[in-house]
N, C-alpha and C positions, 0 to 999 in steps of 0.2 A: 334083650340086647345089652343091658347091663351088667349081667353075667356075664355076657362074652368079652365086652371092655373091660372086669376085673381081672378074666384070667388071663386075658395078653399081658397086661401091664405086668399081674404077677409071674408071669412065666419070662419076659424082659427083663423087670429086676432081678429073677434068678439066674439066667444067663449071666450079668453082667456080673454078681457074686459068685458066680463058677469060672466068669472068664478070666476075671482077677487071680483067682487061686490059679486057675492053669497058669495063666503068666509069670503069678513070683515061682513054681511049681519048675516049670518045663519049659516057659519064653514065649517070648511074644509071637513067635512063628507059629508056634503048632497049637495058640488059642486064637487066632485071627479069627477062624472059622465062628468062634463063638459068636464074639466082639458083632461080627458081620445079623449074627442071626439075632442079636438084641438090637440092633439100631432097626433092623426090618420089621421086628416085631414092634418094638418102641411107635415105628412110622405106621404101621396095621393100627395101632392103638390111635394114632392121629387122627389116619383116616375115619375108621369108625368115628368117634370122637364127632368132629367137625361135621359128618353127614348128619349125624343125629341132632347137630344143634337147629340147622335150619335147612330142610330135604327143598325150601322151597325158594334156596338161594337164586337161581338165576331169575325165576318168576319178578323178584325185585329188584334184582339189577337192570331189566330189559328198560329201555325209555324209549322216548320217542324221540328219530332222529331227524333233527333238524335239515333242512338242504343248504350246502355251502353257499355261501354269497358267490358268483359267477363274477369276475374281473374282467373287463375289455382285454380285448386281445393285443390293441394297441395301449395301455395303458403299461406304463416300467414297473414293477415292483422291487425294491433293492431294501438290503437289511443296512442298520446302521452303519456296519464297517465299509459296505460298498459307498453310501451316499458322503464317509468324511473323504472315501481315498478320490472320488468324484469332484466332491470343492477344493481340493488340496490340485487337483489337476490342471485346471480352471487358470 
């Protein structure tokens, strides 16, 4: 796998040195194409990248979820700005 993460990166940074040249070369129109296929590439390399760190990411993020506290039904609940425009009313 680390072969394949050297040669995206290397084939991204050679895009982006070919896309430059197309650009001073020809303009920035007709190397877009480029520009587009190294940031794709750049983001493939991400991806690989990040899977290989820890494939057993969600395994550790799971917790155990707690149940919400249940409020009365009759019970108000108001955020600060309701409870001053409330005494201001008053």
């Amino acid at each position: 796998m680390k072969l394949v993460k050297n040669i995206v990166l290397s084939l991204s940074a050679a895009f982006l040195i070919i896309g430059i040249h197309q650009t001073i070369t020809l303009g920035f129109e007709v190397s877009y194409w480029i520009f587009m296929l190294t940031i794709s590439m750049f983001l493939f390399y991400r991806l690989l990248n990040n899977s290989e760190k820890d494939p057993d990411k969600k395994k550790k993020k799971e917790k155990t979820v707690k149940p919400k506290k249940s409020r009365k039904k009759d019970q108000m609940v108001m955020n600060r700005q309701a409870k001053r425009h409330m005494e201001r009313m008053k």
